[in-house]
GUMIGU-897220 format. One line per 3 residues: number of its first residue (from 1); their letters; for each residue x, y, z of C-alpha. Coordinates in steps of 0.02 Angstrom, whole numbers, plus 50000, padded with zeros to 5 digits. Layout:
N
NUM) a) X/Y/Z | ...
***
This chain:
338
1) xxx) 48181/50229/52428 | 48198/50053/52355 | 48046/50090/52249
4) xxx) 48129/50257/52173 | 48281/50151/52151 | 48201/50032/52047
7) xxx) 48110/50154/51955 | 48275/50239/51916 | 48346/50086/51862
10) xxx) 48199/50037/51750 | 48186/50197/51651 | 48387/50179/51613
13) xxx) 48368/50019/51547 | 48237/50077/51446 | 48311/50206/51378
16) xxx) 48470/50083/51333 | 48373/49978/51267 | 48271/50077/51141
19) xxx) 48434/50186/51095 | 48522/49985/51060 | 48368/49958/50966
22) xxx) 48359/50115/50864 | 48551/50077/50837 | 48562/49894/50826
25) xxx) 48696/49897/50945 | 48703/49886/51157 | 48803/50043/51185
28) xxx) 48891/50048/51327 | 49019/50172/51271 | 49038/50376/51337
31) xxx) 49093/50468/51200 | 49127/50320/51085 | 49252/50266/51209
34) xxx) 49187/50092/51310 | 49133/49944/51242 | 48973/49915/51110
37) xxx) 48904/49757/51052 | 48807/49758/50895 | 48840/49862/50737
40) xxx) 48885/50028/50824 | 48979/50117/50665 | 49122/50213/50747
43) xxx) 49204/50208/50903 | 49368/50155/51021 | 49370/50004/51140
46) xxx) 49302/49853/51120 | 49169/49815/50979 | 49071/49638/50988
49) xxx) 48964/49621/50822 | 48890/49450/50742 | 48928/49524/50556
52) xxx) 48963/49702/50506 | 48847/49820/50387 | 48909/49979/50429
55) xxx) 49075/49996/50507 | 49166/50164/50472 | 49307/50137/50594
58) xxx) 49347/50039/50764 | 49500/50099/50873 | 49520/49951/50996
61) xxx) 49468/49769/50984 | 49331/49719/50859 | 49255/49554/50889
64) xxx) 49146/49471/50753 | 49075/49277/50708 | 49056/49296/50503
67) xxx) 49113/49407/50361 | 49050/49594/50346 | 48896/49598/50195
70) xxx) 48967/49650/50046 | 49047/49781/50008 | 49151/49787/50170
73) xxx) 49172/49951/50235 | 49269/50028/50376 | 49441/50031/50464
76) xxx) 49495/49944/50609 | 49647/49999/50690 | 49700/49870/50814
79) xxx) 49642/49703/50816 | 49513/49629/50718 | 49464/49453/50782
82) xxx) 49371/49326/50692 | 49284/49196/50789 | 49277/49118/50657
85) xxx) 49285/49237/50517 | 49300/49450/50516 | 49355/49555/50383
88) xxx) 49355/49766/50358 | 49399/49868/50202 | 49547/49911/50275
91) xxx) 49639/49840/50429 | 49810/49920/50528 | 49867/49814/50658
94) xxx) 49809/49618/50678 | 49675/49530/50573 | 49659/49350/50663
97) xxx) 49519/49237/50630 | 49495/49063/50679 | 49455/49010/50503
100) xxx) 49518/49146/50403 | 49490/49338/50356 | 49506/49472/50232
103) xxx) 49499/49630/50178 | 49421/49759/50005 | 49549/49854/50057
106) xxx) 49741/49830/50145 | 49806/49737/50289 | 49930/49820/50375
109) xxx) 50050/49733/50528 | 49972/49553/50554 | 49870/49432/50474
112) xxx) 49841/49246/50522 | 49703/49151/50451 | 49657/48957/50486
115) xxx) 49632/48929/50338 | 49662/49078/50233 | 49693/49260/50237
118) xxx) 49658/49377/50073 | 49640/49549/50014 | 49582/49645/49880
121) xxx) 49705/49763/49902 | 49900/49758/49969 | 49949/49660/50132
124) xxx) 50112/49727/50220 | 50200/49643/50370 | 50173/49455/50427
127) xxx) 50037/49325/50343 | 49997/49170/50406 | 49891/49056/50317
130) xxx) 49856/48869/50344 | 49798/48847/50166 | 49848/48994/50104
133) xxx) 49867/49171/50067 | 49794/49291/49905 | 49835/49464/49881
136) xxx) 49755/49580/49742 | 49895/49695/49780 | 50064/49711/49823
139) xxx) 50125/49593/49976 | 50256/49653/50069 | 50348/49565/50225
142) xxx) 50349/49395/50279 | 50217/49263/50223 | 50191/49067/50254
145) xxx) 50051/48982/50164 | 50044/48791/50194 | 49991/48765/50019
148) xxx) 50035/48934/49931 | 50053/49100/49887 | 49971/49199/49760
151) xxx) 49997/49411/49736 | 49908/49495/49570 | 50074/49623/49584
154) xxx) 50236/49612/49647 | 50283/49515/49822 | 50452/49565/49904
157) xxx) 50528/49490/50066 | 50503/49316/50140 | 50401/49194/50074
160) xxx) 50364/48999/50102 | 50239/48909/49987 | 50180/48721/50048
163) xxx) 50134/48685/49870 | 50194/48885/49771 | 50202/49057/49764
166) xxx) 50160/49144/49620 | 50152/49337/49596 | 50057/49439/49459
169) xxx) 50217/49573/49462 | 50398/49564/49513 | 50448/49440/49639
172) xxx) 50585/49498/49764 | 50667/49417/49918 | 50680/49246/49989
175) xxx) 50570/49124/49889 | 50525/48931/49930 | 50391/48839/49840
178) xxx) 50403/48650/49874 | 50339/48635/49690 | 50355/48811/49612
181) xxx) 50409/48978/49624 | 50336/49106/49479 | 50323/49288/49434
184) xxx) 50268/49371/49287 | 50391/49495/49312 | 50549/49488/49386
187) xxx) 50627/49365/49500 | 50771/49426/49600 | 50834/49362/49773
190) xxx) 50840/49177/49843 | 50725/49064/49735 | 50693/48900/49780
193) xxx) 50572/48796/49675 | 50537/48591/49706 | 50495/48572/49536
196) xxx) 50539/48739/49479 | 50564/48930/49460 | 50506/49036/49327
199) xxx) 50511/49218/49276 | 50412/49308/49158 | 50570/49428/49111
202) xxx) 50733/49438/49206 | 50799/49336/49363 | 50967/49397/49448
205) xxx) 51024/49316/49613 | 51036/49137/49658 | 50907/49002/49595
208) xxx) 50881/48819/49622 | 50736/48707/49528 | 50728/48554/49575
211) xxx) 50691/48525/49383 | 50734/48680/49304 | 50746/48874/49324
214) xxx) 50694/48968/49132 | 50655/49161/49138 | 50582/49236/48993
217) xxx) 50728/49384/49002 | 50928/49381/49069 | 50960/49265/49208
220) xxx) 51112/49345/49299 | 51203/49258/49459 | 51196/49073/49510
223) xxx) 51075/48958/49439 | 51034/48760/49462 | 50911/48638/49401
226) xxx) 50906/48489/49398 | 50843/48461/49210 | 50885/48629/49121
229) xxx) 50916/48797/49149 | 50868/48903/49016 | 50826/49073/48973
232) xxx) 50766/49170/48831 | 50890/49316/48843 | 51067/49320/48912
235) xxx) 51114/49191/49048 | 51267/49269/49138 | 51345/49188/49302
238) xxx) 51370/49018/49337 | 51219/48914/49263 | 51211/48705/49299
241) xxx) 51117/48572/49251 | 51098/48407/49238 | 51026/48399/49067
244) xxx) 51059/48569/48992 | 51085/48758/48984 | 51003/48854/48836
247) xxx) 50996/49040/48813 | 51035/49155/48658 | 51172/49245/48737
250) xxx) 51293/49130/48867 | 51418/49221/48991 | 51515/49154/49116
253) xxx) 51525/48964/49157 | 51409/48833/49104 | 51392/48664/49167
256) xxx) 51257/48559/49080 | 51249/48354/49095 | 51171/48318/48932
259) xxx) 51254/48472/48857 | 51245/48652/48814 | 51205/48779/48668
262) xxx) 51178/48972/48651 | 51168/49072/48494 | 51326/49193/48529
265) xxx) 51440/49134/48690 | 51582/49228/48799 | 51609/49058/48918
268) xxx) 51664/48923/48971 | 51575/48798/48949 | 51579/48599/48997
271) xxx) 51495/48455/48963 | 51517/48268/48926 | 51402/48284/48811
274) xxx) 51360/48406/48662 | 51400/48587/48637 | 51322/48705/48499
277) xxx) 51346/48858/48437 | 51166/48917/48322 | 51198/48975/48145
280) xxx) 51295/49140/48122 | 51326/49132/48319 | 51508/49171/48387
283) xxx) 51589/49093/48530 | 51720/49179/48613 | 51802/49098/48755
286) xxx) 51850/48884/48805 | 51737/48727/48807 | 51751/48535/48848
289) xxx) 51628/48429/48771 | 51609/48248/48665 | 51557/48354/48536
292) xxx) 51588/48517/48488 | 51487/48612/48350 | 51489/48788/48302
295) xxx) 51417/48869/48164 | 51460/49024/48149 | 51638/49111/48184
298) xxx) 51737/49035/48332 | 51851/49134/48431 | 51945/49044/48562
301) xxx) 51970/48836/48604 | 51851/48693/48586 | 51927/48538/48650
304) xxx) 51822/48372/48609 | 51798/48209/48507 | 51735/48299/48355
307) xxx) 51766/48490/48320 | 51675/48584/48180 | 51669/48756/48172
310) xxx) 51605/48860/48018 | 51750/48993/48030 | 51871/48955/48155
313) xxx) 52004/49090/48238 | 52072/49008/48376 | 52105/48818/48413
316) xxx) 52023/48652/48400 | 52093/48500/48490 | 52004/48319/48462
319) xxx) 52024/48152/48345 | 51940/48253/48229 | 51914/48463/48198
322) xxx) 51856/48512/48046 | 51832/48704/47986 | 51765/48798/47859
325) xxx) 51843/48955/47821 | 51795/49059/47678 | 51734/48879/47600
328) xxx) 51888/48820/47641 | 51858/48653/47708 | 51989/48577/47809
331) xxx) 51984/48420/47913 | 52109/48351/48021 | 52176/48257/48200
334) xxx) 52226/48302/48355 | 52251/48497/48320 | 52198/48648/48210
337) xx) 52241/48817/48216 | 52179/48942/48109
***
């Protein structure tokens, strides 16, 4: 009887092994339901492989020690663990590896990576990355990169950069970059930039650089920097700075150090230093500033040192306000009305 038995057991291991073989995997599964180590293409449970060649999809637990071979191929739904690297086309659920992973495809719930996580594709949900974290995609969720983030489209939710976070798209959310925060869209939200923030059109929300904040659009809400704030469009809110605030259009209140200067204003506007209005601007509304110089048509009260306005229809209060009306040059103290 022991002989049979060990016959029996000889000609199943046999068998396993020249099936493993013939697969490249030990399968230990029934009905793709067990466990398989080696490249076994589809199944649920738990999948051991060194590197994957041709994963199609992995329900369960999917173990690896390097990168698939290019391209990657395959879903995992569950966990994909990297000791130390692992990557899929696509991944729902948990992509962890001790050094870092990624994905052709999406990742989908969680991804931590010791030193990086990326995809080709969009990431949704919670990214960790000790260095950092890159996203051809969209990135959705909540992400910490110890030295940055970078998305080539938008990024919307929470985000913490060591060094930055930059996105290729529209950048929406909660935003810290201990040197930089940048979009080539759209930045709307909570922006927080060391150095600074910049958007590629509009920002709307609040915004603090700790040298400046410029958007290539409107900047709408609160903004502070600690140089400038500027903006190449319409800034509208409350905008300070310890040097300046520039934009073609001001609206609102404007604090700047150094000074201030728009081409067409609706604002109030102070600064001990110098205030400008560009050539055939208007200025509707109040300012405070050592000097006070508008060239085109002012509507409303300067108050300052020196006044000039090109056509003035309001009031100018300093030692001296000159304006210009129809060629009409008139200089004189204290107060003008015209």
């Amino acid at each position: 009887m022991r002989i049979l038995r060990t016959l029996r057991f000889a000609a199943t291991a046999s068998a396993l092994l020249t099936s493993s073989a013939t697969a490249q995997a030990l399968d230990l599964t029934i009905h793709n339901y067990g466990i398989a180590i080696g490249d076994k293409a589809q199944m649920t449970g738990l999948r051991i492989n060194y590197r994957d060649r041709d994963l199609r999809q992995i329900n369960g637990v999917n173990v690896t020690f390097w990168s698939p071979y290019e391209p990657p191929t395959g879903v995992v739904n569950g966990l994909a663990l990297g000791i130390p690297v692992t990557g899929a086309q696509t991944v729902n659920g948990a992509l962890i590896g001790v050094l870092g992973g990624g994905t052709s495809g999406s990742i989908n719930g969680l991804g931590v990576g010791g030193l990086g996580i990326g995809t080709g594709g969009d990431a949704n949900g919670v990214m960790l990355g000790l260095v950092g974290i890159g996203v051809g995609g969209h990135l959705n969720g909540i992400s910490v990169g110890g030295v940055g983030i970078g998305s080539g489209a938008s990024i919307r939710g929470i985000q913490f950069g060591g060094v930055g976070i930059g996105s290729g798209g529209d950048l929406t959310g909660i935003s810290v970059g201990l040197v930089g925060v940048g979009a080539a869209g759209k930045v709307s939200g909570v922006a927080i930039g060391g150095i600074g923030i910049g958007g590629g059109s509009d920002f709307e929300g609040i915004g603090i650089g700790g040298i400046g904040i410029g958007a290539g659009g409107n900047m709408t809400g609160l903004m502070i920097g600690g140089v400038g704030v500027g903006s190449g469009g319409r800034i509208k809110g409350l905008s300070v700075a310890l040097g300046g605030v520039g934009a073609v259009q001001l609206e609102g209140v404007a604090v700047g150090g150094l000074g201030a200067g728009a081409k067409y204003a609706h604002a109030i506007v102070l600064t001990p230093g110098y205030f400008k209005i560009d050539d055939n601007g208007r200025f509707d509304g109040g300012t405070i500033a050592t000097i006070n110089n508008v060239r085109g048509a002012q509507y409303g009260l300067t108050i300052g040192l020196f006044n000039y306005a090109r056509e003035l229809h309001g009031a100018q209060i300093g030692l001296i306000n000159v304006s210009e009306n129809d060629g009409n040059r008139r200089v004189i103290p204290f107060l003008s009305i015209r």
